[in-house]
mmCIF file of the N, C-alpha and C atoms, coordinates in Angstrom:
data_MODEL
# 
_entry.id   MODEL 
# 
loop_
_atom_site.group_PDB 
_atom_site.id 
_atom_site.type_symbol 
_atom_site.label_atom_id 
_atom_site.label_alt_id 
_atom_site.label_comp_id 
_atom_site.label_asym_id 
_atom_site.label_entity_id 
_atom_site.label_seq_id 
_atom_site.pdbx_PDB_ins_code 
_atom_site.Cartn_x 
_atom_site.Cartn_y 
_atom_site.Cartn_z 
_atom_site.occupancy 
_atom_site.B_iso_or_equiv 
_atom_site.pdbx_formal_charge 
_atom_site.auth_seq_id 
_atom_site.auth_comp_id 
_atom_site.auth_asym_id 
_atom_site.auth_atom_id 
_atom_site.pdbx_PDB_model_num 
ATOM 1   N N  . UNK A 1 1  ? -2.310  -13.845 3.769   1.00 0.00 ? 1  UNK A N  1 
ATOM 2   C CA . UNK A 1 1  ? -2.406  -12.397 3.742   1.00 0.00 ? 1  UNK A CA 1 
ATOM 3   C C  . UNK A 1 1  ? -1.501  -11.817 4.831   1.00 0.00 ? 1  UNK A C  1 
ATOM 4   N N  . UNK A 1 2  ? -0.934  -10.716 4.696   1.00 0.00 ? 2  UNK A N  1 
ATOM 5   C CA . UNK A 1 2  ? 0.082   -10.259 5.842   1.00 0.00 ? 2  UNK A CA 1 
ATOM 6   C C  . UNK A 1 2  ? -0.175  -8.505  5.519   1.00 0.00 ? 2  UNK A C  1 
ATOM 7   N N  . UNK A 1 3  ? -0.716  -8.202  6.786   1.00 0.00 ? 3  UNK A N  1 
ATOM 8   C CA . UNK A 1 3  ? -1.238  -6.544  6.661   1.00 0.00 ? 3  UNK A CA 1 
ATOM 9   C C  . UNK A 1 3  ? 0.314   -5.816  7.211   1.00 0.00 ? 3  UNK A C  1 
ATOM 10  N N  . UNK A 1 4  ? 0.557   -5.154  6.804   1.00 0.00 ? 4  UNK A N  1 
ATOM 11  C CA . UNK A 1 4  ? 1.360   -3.704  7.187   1.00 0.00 ? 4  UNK A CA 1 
ATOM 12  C C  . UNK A 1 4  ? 1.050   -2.330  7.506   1.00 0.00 ? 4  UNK A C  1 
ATOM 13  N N  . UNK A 1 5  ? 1.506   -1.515  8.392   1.00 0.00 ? 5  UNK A N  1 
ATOM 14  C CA . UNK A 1 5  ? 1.594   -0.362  8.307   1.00 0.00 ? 5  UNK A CA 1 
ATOM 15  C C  . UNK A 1 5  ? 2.248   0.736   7.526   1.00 0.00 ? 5  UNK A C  1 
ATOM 16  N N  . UNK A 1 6  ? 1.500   1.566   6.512   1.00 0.00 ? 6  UNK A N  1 
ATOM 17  C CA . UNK A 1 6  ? 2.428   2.349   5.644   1.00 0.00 ? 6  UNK A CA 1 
ATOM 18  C C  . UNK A 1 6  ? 2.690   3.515   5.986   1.00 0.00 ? 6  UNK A C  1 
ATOM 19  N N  . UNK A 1 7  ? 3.271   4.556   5.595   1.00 0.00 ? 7  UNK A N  1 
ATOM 20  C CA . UNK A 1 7  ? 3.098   6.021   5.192   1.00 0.00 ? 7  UNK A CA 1 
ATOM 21  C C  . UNK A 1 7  ? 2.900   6.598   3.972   1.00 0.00 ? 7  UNK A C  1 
ATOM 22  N N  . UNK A 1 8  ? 2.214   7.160   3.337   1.00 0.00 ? 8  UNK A N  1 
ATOM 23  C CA . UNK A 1 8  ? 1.974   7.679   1.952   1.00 0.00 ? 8  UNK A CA 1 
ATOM 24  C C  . UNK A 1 8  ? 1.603   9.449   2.771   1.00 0.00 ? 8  UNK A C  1 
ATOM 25  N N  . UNK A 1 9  ? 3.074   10.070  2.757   1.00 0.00 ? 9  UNK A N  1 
ATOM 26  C CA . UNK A 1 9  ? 2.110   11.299  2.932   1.00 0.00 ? 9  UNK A CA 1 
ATOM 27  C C  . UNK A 1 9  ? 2.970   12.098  2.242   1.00 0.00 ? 9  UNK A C  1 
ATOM 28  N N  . UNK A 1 10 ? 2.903   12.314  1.185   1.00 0.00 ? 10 UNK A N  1 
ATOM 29  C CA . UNK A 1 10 ? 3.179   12.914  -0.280  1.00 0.00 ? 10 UNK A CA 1 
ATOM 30  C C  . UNK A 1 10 ? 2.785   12.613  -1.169  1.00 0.00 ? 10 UNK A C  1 
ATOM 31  N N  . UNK A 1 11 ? 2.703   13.523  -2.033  1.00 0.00 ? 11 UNK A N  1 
ATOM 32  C CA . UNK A 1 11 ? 2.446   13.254  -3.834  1.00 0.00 ? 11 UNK A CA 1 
ATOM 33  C C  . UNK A 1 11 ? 3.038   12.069  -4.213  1.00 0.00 ? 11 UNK A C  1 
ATOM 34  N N  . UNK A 1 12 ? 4.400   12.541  -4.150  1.00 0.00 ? 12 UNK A N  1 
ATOM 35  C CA . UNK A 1 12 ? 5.472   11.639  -5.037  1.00 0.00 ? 12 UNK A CA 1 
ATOM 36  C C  . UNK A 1 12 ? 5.273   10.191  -3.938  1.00 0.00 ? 12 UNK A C  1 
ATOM 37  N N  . UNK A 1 13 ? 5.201   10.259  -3.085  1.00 0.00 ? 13 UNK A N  1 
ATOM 38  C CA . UNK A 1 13 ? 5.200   8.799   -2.143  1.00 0.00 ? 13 UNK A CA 1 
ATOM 39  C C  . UNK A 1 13 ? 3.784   8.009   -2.948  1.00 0.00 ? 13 UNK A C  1 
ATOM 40  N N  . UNK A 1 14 ? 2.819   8.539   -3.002  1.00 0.00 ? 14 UNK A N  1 
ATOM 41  C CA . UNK A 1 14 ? 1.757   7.782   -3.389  1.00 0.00 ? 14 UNK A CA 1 
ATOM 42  C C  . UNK A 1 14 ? 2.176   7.525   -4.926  1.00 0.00 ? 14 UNK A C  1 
ATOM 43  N N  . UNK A 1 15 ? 2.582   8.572   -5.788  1.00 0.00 ? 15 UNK A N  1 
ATOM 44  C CA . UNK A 1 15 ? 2.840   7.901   -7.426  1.00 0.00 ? 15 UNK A CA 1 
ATOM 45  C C  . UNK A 1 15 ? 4.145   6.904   -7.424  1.00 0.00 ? 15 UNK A C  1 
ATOM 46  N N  . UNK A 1 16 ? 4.982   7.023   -6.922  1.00 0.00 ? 16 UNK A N  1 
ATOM 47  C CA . UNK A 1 16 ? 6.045   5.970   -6.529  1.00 0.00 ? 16 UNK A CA 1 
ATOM 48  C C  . UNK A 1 16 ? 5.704   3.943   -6.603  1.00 0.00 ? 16 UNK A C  1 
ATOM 49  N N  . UNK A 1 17 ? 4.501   4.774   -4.600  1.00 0.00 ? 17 UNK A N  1 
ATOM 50  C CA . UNK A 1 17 ? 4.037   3.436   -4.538  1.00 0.00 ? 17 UNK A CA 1 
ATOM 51  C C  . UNK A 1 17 ? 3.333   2.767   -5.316  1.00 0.00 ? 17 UNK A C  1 
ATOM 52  N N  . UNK A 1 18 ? 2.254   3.528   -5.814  1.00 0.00 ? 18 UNK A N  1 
ATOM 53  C CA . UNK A 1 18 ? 1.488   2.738   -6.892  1.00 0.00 ? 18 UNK A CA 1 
ATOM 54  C C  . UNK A 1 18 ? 2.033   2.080   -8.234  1.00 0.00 ? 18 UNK A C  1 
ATOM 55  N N  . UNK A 1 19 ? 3.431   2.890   -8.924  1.00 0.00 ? 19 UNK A N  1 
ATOM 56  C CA . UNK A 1 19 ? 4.098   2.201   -9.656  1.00 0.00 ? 19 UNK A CA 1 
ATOM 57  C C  . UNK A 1 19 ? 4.825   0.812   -8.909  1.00 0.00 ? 19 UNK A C  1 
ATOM 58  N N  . UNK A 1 20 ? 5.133   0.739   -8.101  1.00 0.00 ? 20 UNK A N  1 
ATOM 59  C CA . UNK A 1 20 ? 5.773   0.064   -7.456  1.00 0.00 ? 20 UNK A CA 1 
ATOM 60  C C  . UNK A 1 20 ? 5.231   -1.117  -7.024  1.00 0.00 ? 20 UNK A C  1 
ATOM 61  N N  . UNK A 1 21 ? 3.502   -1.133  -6.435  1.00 0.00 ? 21 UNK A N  1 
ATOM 62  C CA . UNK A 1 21 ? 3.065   -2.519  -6.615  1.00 0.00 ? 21 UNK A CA 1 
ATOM 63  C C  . UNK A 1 21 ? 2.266   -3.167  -7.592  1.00 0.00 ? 21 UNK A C  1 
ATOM 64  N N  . UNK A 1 22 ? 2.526   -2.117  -8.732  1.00 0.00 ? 22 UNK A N  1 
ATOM 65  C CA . UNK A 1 22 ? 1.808   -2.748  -10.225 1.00 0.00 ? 22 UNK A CA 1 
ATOM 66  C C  . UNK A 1 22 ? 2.693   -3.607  -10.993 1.00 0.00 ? 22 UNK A C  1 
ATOM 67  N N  . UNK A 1 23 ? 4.210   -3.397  -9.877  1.00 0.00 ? 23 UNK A N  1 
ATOM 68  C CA . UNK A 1 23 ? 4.403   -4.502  -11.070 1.00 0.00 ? 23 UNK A CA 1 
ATOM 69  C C  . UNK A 1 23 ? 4.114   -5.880  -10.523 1.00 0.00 ? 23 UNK A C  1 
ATOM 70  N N  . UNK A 1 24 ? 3.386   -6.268  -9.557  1.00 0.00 ? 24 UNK A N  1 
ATOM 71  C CA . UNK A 1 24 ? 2.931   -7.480  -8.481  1.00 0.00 ? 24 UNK A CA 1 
ATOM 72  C C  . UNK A 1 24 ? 1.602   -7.648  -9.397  1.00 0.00 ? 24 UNK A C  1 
ATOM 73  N N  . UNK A 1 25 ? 0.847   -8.720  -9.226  1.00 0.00 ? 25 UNK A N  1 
ATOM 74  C CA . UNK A 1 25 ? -0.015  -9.505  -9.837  1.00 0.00 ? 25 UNK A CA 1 
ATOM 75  C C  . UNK A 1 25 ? -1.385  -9.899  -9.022  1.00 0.00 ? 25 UNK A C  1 
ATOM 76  N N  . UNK A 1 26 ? -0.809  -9.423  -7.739  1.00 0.00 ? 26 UNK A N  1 
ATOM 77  C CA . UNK A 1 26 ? -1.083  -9.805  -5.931  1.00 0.00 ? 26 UNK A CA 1 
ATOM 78  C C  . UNK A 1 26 ? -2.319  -8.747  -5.990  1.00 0.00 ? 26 UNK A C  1 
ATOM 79  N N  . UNK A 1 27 ? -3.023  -9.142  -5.175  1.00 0.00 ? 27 UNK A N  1 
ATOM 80  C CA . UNK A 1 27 ? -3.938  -7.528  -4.970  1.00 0.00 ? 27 UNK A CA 1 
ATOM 81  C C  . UNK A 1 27 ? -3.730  -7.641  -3.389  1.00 0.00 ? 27 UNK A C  1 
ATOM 82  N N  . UNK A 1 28 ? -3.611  -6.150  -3.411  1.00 0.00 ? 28 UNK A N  1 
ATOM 83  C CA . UNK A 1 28 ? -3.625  -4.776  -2.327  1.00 0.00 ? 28 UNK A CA 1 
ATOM 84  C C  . UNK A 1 28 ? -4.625  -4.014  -2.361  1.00 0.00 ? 28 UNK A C  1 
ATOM 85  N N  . UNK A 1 29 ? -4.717  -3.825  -0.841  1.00 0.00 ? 29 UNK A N  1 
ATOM 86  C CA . UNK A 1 29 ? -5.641  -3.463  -0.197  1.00 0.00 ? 29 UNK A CA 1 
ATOM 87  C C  . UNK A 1 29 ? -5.766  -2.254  0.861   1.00 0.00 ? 29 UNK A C  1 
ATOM 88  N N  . UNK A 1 30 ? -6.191  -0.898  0.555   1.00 0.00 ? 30 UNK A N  1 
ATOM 89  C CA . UNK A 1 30 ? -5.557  -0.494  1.575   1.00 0.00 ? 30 UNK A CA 1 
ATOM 90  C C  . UNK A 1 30 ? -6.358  -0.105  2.873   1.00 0.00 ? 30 UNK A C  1 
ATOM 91  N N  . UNK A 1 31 ? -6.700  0.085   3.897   1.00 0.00 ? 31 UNK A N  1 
ATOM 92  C CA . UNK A 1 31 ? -7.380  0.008   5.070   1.00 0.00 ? 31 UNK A CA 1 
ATOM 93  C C  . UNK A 1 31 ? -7.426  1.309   5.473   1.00 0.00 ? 31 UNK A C  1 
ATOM 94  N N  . UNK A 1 32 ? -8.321  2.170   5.949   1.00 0.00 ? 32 UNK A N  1 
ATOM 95  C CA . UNK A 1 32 ? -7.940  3.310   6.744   1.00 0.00 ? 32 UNK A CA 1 
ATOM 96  C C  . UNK A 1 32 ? -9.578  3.673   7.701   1.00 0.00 ? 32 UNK A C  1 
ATOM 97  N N  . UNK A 1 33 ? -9.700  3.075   8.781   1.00 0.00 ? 33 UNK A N  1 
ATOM 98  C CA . UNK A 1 33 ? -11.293 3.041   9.177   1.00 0.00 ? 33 UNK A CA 1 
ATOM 99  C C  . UNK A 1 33 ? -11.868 2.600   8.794   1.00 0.00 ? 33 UNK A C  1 
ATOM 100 N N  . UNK A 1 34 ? -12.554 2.522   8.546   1.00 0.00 ? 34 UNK A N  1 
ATOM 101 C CA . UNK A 1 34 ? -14.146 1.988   7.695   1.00 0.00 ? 34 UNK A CA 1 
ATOM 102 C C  . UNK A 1 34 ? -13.678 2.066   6.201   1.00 0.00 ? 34 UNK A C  1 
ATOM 103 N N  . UNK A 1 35 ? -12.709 2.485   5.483   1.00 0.00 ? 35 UNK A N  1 
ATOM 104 C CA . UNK A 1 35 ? -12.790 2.259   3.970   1.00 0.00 ? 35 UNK A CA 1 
ATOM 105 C C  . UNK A 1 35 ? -11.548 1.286   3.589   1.00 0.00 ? 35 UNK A C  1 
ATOM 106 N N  . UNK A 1 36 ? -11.951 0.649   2.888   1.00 0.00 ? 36 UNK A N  1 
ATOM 107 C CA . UNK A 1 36 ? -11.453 0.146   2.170   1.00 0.00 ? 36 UNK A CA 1 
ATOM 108 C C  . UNK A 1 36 ? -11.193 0.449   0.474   1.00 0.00 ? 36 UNK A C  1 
ATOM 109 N N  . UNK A 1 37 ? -9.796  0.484   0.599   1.00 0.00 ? 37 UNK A N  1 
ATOM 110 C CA . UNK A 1 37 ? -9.640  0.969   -1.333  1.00 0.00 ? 37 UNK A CA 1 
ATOM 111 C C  . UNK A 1 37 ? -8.527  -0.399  -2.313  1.00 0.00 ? 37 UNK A C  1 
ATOM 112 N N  . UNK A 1 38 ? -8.485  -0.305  -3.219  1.00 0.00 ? 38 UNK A N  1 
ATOM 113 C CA . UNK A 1 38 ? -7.372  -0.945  -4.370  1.00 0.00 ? 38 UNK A CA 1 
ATOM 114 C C  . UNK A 1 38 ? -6.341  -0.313  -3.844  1.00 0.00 ? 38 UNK A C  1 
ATOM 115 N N  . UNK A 1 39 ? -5.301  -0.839  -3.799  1.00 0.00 ? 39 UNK A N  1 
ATOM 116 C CA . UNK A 1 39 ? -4.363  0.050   -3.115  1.00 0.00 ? 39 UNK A CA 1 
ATOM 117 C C  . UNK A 1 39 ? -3.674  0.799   -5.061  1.00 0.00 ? 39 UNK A C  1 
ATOM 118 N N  . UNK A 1 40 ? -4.237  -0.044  -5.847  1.00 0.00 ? 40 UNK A N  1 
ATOM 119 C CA . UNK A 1 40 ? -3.790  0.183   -7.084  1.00 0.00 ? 40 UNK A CA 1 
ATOM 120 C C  . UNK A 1 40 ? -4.128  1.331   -7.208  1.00 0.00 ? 40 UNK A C  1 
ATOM 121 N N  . UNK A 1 41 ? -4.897  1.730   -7.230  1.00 0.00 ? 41 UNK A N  1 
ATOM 122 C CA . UNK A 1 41 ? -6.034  2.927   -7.439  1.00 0.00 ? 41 UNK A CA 1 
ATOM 123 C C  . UNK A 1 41 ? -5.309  4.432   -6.931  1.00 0.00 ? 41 UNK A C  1 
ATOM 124 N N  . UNK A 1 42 ? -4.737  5.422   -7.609  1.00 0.00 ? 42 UNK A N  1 
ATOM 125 C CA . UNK A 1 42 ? -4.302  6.643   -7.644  1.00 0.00 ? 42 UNK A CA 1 
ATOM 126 C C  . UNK A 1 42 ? -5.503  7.215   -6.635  1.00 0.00 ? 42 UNK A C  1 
ATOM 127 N N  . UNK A 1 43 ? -6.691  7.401   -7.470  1.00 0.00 ? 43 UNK A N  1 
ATOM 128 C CA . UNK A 1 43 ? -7.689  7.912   -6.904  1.00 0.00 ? 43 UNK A CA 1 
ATOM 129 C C  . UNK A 1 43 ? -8.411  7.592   -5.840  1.00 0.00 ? 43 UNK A C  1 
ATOM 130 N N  . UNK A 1 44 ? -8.324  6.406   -5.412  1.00 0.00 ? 44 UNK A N  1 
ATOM 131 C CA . UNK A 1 44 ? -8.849  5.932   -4.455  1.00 0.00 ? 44 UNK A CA 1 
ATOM 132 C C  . UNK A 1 44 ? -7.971  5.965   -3.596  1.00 0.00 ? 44 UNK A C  1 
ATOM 133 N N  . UNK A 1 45 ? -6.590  6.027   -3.569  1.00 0.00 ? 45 UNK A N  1 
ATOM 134 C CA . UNK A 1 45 ? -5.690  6.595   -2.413  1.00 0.00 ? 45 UNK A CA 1 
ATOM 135 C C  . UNK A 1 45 ? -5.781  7.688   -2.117  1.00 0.00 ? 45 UNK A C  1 
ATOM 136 N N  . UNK A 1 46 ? -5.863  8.866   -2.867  1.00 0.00 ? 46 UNK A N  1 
ATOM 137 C CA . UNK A 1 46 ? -6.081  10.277  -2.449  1.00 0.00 ? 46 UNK A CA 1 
ATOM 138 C C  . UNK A 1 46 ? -7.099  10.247  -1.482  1.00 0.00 ? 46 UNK A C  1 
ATOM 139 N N  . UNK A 1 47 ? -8.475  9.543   -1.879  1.00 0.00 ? 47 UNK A N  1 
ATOM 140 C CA . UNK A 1 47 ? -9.528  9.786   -1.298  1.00 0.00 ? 47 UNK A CA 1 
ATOM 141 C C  . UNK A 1 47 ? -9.282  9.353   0.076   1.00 0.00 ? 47 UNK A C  1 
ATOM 142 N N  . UNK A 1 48 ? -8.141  9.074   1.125   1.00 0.00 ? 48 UNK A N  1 
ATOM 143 C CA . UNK A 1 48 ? -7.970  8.569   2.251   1.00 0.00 ? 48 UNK A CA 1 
ATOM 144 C C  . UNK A 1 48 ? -7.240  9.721   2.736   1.00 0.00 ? 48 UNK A C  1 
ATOM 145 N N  . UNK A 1 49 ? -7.676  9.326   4.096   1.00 0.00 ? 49 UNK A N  1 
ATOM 146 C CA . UNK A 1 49 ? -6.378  10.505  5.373   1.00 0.00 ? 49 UNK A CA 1 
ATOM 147 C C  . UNK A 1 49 ? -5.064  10.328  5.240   1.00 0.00 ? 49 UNK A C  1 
ATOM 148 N N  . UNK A 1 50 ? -4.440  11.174  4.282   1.00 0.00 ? 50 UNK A N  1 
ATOM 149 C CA . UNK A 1 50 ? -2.811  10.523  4.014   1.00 0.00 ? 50 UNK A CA 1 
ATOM 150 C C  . UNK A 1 50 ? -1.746  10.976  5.285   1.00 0.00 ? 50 UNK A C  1 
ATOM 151 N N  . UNK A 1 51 ? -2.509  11.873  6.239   1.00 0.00 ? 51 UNK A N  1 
ATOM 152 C CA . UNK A 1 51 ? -1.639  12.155  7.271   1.00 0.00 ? 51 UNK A CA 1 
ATOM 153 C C  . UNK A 1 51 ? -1.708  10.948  8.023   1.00 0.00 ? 51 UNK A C  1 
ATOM 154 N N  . UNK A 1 52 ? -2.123  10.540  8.553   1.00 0.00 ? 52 UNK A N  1 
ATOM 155 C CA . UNK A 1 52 ? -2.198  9.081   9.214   1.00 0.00 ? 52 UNK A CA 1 
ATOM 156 C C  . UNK A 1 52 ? -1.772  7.375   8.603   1.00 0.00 ? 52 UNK A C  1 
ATOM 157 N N  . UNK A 1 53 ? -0.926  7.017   9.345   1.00 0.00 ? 53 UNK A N  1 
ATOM 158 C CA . UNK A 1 53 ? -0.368  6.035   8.635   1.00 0.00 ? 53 UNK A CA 1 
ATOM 159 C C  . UNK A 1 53 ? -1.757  5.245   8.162   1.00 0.00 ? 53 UNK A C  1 
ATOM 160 N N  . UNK A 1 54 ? -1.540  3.867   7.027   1.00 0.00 ? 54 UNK A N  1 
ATOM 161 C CA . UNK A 1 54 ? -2.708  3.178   6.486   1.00 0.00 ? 54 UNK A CA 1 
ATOM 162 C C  . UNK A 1 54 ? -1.931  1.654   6.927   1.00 0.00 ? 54 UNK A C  1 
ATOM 163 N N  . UNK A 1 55 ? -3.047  1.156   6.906   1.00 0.00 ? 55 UNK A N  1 
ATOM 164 C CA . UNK A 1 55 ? -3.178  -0.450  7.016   1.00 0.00 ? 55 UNK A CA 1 
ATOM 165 C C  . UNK A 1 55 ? -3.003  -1.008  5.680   1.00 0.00 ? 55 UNK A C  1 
ATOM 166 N N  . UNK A 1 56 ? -1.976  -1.734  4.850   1.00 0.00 ? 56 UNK A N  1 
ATOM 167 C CA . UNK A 1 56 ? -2.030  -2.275  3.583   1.00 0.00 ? 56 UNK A CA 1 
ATOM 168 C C  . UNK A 1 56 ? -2.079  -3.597  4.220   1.00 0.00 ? 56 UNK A C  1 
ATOM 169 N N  . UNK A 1 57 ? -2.757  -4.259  3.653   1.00 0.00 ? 57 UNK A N  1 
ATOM 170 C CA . UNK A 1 57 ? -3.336  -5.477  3.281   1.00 0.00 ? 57 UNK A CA 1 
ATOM 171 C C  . UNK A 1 57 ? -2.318  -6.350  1.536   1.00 0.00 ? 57 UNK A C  1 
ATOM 172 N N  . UNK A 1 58 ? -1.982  -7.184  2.349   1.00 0.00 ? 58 UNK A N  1 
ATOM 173 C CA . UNK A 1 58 ? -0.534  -7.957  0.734   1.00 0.00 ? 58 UNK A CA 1 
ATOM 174 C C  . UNK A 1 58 ? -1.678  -9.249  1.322   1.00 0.00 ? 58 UNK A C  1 
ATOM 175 N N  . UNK A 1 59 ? -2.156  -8.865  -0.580  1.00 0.00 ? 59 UNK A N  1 
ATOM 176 C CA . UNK A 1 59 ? -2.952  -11.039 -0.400  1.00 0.00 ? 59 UNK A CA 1 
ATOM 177 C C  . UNK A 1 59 ? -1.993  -11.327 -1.177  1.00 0.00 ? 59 UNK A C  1 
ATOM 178 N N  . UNK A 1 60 ? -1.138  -12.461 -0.708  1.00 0.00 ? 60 UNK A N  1 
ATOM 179 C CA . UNK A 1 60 ? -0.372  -13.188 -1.334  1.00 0.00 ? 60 UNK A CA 1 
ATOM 180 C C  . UNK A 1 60 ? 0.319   -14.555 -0.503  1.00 0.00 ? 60 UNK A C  1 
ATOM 181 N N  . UNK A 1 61 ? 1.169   -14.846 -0.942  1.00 0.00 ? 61 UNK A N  1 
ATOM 182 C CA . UNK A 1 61 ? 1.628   -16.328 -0.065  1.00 0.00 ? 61 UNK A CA 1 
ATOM 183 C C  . UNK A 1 61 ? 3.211   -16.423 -0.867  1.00 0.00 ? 61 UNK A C  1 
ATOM 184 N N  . UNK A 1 62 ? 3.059   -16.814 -2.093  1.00 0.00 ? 62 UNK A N  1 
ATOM 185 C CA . UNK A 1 62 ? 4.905   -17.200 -2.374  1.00 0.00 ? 62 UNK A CA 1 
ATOM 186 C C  . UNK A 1 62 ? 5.651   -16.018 -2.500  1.00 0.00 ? 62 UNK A C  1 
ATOM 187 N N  . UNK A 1 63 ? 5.529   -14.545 -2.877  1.00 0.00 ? 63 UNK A N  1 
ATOM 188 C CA . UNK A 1 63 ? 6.521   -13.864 -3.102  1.00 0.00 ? 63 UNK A CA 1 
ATOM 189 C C  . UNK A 1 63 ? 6.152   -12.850 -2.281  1.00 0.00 ? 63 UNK A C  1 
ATOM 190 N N  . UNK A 1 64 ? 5.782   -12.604 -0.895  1.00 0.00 ? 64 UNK A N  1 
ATOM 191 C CA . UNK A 1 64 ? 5.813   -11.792 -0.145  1.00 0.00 ? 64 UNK A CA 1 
ATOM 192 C C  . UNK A 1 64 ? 6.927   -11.159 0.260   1.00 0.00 ? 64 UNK A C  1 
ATOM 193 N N  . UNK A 1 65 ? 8.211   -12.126 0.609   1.00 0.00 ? 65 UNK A N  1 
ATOM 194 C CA . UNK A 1 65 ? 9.132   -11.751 1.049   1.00 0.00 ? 65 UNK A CA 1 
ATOM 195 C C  . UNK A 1 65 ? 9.707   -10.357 -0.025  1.00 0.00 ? 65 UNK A C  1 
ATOM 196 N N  . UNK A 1 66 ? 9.784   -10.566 -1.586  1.00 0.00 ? 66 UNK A N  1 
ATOM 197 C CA . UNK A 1 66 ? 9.711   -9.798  -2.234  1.00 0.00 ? 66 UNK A CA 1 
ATOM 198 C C  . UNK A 1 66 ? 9.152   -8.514  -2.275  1.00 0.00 ? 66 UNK A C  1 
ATOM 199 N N  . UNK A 1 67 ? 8.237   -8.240  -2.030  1.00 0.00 ? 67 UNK A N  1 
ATOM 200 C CA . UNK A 1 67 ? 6.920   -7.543  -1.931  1.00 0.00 ? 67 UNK A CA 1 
ATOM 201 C C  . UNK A 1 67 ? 7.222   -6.547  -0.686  1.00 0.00 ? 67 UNK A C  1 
ATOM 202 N N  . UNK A 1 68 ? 7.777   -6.962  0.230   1.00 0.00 ? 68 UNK A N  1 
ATOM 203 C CA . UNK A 1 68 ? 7.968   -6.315  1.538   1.00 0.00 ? 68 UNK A CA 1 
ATOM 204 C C  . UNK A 1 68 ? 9.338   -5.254  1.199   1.00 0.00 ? 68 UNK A C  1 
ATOM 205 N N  . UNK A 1 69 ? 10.142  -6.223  0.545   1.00 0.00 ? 69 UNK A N  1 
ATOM 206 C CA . UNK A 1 69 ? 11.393  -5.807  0.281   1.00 0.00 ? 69 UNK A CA 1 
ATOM 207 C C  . UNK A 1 69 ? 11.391  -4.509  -0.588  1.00 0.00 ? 69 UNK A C  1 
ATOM 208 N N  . UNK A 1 70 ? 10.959  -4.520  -1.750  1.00 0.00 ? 70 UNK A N  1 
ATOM 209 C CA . UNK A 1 70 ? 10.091  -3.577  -2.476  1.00 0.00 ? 70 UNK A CA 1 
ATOM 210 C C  . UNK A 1 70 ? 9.863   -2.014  -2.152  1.00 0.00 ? 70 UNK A C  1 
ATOM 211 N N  . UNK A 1 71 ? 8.464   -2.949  -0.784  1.00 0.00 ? 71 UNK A N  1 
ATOM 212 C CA . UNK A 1 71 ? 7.850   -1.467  -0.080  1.00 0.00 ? 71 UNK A CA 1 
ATOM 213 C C  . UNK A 1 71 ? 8.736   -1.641  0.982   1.00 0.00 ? 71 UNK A C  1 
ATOM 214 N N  . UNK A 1 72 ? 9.564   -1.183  1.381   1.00 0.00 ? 72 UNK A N  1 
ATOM 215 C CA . UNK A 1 72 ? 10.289  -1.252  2.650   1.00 0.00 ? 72 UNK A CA 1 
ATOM 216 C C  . UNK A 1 72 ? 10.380  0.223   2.932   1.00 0.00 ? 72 UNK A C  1 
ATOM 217 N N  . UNK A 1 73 ? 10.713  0.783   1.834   1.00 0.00 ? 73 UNK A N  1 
ATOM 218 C CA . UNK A 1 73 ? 10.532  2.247   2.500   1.00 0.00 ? 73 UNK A CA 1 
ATOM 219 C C  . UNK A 1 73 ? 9.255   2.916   2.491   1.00 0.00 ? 73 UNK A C  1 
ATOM 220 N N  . UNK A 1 74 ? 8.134   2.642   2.717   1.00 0.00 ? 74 UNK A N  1 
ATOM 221 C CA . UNK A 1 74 ? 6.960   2.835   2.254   1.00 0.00 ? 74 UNK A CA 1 
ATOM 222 C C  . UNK A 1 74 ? 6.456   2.233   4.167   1.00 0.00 ? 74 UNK A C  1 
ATOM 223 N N  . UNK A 1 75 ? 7.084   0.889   4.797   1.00 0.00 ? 75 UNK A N  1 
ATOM 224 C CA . UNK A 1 75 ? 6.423   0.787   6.241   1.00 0.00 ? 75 UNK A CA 1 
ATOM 225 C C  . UNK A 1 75 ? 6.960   1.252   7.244   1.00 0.00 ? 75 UNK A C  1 
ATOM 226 N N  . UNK A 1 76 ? 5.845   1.512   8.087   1.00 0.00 ? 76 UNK A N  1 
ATOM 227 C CA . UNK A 1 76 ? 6.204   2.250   9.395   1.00 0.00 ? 76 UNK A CA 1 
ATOM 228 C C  . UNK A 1 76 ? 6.917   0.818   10.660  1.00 0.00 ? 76 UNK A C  1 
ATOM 229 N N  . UNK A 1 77 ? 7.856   0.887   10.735  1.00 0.00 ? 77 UNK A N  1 
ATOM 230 C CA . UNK A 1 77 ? 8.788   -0.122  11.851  1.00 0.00 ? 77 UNK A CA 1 
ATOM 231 C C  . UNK A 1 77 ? 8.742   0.295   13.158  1.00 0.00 ? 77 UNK A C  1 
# 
């Protein structure tokens, strides 16, 4: 598992991302305090503090490197 820091603080940033790790097979996770959501989940992303960066959670192992590459504009560096 390898957690990241994101930004989702737009509309279009959150419909983007969510197209973006559906096409992965991997489940995501996204972190923000005490909740935990699908990172798949439209609705369950809204339901988080989108002003504040989030904790994503990548369960995976062989194609991470991929995966990062992907969301690259999506983490906070």
């Amino acid at each position: 598992m390898k957690t990241v820091q994101i930004s989702l603080n737009s509309i279009d940033k959150v419909k983007s991302f969510v197209n973006e790790i559906t096409k992965y097979d991997n489940d995501f996770d996204l972190v923000s305090g005490r909740y935990v959501i699908d990172a798949k989940s439209i609705m369950g992303i809204f339901s988080l503090d989108l002003s504040k960066p989030i904790d994503l959670n990548i369960h995976a192992d062989s194609n991470i490197d991929d995966i990062l590459a992907a969301l690259d504009s999506y983490i906070i560096k």
